[in-house]
C-alpha positions in Angstrom: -102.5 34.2 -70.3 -102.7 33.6 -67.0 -101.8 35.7 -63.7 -101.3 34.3 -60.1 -104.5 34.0 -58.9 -105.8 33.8 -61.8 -107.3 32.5 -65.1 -106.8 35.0 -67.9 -107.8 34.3 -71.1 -106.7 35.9 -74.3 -109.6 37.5 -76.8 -110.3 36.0 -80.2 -112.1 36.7 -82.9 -116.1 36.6 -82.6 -118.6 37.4 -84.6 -119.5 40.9 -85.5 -121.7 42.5 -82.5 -122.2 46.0 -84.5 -120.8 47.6 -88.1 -116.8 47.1 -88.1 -117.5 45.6 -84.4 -116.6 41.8 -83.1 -117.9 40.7 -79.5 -115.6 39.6 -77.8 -114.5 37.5 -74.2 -111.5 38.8 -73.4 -110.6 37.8 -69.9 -111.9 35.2 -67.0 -111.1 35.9 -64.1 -111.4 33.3 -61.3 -109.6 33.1 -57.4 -107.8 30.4 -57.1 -109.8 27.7 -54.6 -108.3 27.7 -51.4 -106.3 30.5 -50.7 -108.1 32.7 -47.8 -107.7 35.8 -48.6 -109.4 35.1 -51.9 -111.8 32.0 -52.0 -114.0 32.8 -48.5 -117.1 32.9 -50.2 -118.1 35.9 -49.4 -120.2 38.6 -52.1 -117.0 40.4 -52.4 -114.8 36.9 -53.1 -117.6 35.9 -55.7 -117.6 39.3 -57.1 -113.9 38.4 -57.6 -115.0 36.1 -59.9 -115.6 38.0 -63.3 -115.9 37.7 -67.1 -115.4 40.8 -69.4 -117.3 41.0 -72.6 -116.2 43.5 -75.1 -117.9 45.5 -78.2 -115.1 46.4 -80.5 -117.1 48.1 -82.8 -118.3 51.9 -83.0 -121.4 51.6 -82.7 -123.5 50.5 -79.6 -125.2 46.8 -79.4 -128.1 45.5 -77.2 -127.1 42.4 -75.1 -131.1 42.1 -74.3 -131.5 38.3 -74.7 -127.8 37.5 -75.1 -126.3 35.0 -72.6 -123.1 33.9 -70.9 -122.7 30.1 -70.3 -120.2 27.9 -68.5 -118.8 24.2 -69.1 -121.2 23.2 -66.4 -124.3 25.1 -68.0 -124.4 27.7 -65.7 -126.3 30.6 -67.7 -126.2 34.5 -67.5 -129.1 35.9 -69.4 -128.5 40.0 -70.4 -131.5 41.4 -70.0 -131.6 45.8 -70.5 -128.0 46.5 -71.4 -126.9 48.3 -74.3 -123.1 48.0 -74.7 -121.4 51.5 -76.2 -119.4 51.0 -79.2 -115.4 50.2 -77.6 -116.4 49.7 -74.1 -116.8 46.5 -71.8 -118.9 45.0 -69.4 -117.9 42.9 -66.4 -119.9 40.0 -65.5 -120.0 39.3 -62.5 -120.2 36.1 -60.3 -121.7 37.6 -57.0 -124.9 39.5 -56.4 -124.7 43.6 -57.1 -126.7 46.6 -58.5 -126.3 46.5 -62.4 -124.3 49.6 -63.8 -123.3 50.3 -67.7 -119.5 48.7 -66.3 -120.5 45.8 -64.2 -123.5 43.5 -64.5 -123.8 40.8 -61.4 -125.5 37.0 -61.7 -126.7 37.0 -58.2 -125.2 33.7 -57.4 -124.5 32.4 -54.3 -121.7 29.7 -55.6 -118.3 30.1 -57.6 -119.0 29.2 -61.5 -115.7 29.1 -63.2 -113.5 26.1 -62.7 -109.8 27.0 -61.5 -108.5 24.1 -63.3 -110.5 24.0 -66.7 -113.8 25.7 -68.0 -115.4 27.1 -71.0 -117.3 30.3 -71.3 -119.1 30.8 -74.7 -121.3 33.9 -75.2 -124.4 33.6 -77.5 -126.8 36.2 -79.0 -130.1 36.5 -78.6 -130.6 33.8 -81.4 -128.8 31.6 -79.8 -126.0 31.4 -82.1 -122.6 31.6 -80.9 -120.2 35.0 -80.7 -117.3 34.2 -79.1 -116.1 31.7 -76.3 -113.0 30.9 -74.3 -111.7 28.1 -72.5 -108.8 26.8 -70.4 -107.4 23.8 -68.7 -106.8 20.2 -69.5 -110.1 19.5 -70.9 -109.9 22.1 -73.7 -107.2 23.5 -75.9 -109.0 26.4 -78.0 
C-alpha cells in the first residue's frame, strides 16, 4: 500500500516471535528522492526513513541478536531490546537515542530504495521471520 511520499508495505504472516505471537514488518517507510522538503539529507530526513517491526503476540520477545537487512545488504543488528507482547518498534534510518518505540541505525546515508527494495528480518539464528518488498524487482 503505498502513500505519497511513500513506500508502504502491507504485513504478512511471519513466523511466531512469542506463544500465539507472529513478528511481523508491517510498513517501510521511505521519502521519495528528490523532493526538498523531504530528501535533504539531513538526521531528521533520514530519520524519515523508518521500518516498523511488530510482536503480535502476548507475550514479550527479545530482539537481542535479531537483524534488519536490505536488498543492498545493509544490516541492522538489535542489540538490548525486549519487544512487549502487541507493541512495535520503529527502525530507524538516522542516528538517535534508543527508546522502547524507536531504535535508530546511525547511518549517515538513505537505505531503502524508492523504486524497489526488500527488507527481511531474521532472528538471532539467522533464520528468517518475516520480509517485505516492493518495486519492479520483486513481486512478494
Amino acid at each position: 500500500m503505498a502513500e505519497a511520499g511513500s513506500v508502504g508495505v502491507m504485513a504478512r504472516t511471519g513466523r511466531p516471535l512469542s506463544p500465539g505471537g507472529r513478528g511481523l514488518i508491517t510498513r517501510v517507510f521511505s521519502p521519495v528522492a528528490g523532493v526538498a522538503s523531504r530528501d535533504n539529507r539531513t538526521n531528521t530526513s533520514l530519520n524519515n526513513e523508518w521500518v516498523t517491526v511488530v510482536n503480535t503476540g502476548r507475550g514479550a520477545v527479545s530482539l537481542s541478536g535479531w537483524t534488519l537487512t536490505g536488498a543492498s545488504r545493509h544490516t541492522y543488528r538489535f542489540t538490548h531490546l525486549r519487544l512487549a507482547g502487541h507493541s512495535a518498534v520503529r527502525v530507524h534510518t538516522g542516528v538517535g537515542r534508543d527508546t522502547t518505540r524507536d531504535v535508530y541505525q546511525d547511518r549517515r546515508e538513505y537505505v531503502w530504495n524508492n523504486d524497489h527494495d526488500a527488507a527481511t528480518l531474521r532472528d538471532s539464528r539467522g533464520h528468517a521471520v518475516d520480509s517485505k518488498s516492493w518495486g519492479h524487482r520483486h513481486h512478494r
